[in-house]
Backbone as ProteinMPNN parsed JSONL, in Angstrom:
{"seq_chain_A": "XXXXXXXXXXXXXXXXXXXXXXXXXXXXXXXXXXXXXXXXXXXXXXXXXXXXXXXXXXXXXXXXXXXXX", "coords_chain_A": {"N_chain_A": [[14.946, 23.118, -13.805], [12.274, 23.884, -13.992], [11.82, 24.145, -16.699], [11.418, 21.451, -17.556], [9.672, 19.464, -18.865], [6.719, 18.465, -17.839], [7.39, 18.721, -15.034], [6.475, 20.852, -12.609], [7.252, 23.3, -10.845], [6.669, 25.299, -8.035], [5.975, 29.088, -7.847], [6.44, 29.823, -5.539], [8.547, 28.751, -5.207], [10.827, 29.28, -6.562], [10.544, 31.447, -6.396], [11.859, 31.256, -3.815], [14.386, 30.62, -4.485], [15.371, 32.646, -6.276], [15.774, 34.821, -4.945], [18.619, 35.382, -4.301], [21.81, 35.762, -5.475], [24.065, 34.273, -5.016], [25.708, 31.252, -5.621], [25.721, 28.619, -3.92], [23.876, 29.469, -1.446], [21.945, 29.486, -3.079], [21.811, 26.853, -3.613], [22.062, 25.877, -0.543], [18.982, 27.158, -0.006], [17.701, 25.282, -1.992], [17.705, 22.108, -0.785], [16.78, 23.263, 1.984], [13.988, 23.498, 1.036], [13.492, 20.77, 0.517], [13.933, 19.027, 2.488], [11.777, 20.33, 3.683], [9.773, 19.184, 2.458], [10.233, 16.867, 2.654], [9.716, 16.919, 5.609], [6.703, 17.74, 5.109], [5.657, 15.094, 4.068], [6.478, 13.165, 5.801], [4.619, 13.735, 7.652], [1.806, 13.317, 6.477], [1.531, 10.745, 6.241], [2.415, 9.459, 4.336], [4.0, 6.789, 2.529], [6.471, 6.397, 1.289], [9.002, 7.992, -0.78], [10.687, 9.904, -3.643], [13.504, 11.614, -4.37], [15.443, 13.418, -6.293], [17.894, 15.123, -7.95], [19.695, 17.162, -10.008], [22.49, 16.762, -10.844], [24.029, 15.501, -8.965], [24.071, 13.001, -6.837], [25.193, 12.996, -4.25], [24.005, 16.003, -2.882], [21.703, 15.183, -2.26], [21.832, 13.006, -0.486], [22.976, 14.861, 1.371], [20.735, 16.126, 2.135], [19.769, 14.631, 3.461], [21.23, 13.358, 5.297], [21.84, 15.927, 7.217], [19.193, 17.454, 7.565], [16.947, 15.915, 8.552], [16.527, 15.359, 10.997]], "CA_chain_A": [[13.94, 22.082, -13.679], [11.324, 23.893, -14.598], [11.652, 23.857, -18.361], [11.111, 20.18, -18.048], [7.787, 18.835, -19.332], [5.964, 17.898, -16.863], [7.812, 19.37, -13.666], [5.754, 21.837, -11.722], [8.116, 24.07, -9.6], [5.745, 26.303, -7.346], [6.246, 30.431, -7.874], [6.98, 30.442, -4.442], [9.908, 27.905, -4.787], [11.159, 30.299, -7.429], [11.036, 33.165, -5.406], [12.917, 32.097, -3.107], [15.731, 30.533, -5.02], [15.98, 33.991, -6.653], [15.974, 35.654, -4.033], [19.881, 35.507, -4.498], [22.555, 34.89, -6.969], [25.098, 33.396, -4.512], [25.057, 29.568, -5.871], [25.917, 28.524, -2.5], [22.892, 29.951, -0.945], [20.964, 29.011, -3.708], [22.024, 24.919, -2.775], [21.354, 25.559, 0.791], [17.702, 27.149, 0.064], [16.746, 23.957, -2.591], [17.813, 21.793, 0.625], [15.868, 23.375, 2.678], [12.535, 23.243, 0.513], [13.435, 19.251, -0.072], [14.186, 18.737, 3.671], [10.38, 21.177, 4.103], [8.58, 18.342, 1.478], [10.27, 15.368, 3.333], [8.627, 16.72, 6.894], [5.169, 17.031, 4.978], [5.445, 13.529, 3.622], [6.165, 12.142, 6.471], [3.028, 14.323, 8.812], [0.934, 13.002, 6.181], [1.688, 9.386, 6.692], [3.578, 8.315, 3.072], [5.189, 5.406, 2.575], [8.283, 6.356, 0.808], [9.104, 9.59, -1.717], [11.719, 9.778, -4.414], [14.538, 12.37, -4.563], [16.725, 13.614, -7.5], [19.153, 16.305, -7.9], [20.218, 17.085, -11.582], [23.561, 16.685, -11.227], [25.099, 14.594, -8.399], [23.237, 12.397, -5.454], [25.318, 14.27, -2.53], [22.854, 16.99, -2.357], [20.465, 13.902, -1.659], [22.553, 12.569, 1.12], [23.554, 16.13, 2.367], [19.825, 16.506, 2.913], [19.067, 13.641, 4.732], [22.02, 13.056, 6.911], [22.25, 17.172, 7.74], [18.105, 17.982, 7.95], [15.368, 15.378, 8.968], [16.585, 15.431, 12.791]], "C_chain_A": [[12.585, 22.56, -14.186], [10.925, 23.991, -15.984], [11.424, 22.283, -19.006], [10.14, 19.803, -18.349], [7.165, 17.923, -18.099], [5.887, 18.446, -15.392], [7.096, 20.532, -13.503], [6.815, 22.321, -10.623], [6.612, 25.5, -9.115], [6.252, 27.713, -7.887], [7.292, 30.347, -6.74], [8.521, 29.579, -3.981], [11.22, 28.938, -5.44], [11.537, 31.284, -7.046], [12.537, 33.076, -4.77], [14.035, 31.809, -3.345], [16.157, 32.12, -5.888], [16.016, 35.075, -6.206], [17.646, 36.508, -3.517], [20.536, 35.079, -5.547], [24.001, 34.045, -6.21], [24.785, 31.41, -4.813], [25.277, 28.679, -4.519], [24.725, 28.682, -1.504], [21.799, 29.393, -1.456], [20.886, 26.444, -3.291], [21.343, 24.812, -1.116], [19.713, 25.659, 0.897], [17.174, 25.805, -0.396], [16.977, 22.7, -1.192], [16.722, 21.937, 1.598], [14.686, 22.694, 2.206], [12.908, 21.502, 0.203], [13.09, 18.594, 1.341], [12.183, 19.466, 4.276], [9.427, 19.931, 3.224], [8.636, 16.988, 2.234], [9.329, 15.45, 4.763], [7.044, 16.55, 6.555], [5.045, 16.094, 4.893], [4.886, 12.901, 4.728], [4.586, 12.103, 7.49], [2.159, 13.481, 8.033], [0.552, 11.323, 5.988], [1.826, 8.621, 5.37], [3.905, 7.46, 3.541], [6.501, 5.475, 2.78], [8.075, 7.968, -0.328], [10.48, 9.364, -2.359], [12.471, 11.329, -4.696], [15.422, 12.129, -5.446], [16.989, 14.994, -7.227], [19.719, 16.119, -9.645], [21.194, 16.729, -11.816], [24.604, 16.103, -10.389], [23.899, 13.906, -7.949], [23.804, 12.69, -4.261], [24.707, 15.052, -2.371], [21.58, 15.838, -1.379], [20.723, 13.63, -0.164], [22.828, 13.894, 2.106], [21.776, 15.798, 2.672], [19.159, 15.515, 3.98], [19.632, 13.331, 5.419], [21.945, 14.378, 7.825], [20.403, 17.208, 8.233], [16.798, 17.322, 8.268], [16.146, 14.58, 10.387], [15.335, 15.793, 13.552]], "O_chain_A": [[11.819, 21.773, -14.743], [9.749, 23.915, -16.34], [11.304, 21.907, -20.173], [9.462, 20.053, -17.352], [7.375, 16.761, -17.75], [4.879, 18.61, -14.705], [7.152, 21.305, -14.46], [7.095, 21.642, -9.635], [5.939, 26.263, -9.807], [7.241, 27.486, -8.585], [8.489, 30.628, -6.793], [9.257, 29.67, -2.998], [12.274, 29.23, -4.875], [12.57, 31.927, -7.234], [13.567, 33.747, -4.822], [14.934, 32.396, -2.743], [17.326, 32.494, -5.977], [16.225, 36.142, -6.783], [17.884, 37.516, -2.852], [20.137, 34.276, -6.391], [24.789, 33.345, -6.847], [23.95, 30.64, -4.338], [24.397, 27.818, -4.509], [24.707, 27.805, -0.64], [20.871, 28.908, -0.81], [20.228, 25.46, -2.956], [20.507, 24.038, -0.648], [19.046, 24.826, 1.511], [16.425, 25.14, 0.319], [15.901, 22.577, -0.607], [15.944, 21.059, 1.971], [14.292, 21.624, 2.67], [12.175, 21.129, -0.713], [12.174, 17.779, 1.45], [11.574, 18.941, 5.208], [8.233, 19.913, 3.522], [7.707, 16.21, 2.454], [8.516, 14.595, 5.114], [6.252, 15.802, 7.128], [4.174, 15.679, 5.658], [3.789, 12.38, 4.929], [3.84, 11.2, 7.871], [1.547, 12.705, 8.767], [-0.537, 10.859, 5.652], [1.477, 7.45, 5.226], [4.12, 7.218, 4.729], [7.316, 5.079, 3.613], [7.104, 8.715, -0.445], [11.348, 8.733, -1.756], [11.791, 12.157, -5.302], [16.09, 11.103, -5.574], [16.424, 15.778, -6.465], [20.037, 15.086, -10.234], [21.323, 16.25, -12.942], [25.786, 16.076, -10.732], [22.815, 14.101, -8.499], [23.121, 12.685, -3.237], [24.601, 15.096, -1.146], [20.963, 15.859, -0.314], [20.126, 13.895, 0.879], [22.87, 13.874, 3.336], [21.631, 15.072, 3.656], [18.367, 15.634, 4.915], [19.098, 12.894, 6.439], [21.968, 14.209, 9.044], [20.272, 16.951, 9.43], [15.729, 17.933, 8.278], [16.21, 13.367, 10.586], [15.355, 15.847, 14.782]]}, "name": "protein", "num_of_chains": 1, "seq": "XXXXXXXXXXXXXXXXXXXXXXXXXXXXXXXXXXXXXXXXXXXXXXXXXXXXXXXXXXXXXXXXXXXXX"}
């Protein structure tokens, strides 16, 4: 994603997806940090926010049925 024009991925998102090479691990961290952007949203009193995933929309759904409890 970040070779896309326009997309801004933080360092520190970076980090910590390479923090490993298990792709497995690496799915659960991006998760996390999506499930960590949806709690700011909402603290900061958004509307709504748009989620993609490069390559399915179950990551989408995994993160919102599994992590905004």
């Amino acid at each position: 994603m970040r070779d896309v024009p326009g997309v801004v991925v933080p360092d520190e998102v970076v980090q910590r997806l390479g923090a490993t090479d298990d792709v497995e691990e690496q799915i659960r961290i991006g998760q996390q940090v999506a499930a960590e952007q949806i709690h700011h949203i909402r603290d900061e009193g958004w509307s709504g926010l748009y989620l993609m995933s490069p390559a399915s929309h179950r990551p989408v759904l995994d993160v919102l049925r599994s992590r905004l409890s």
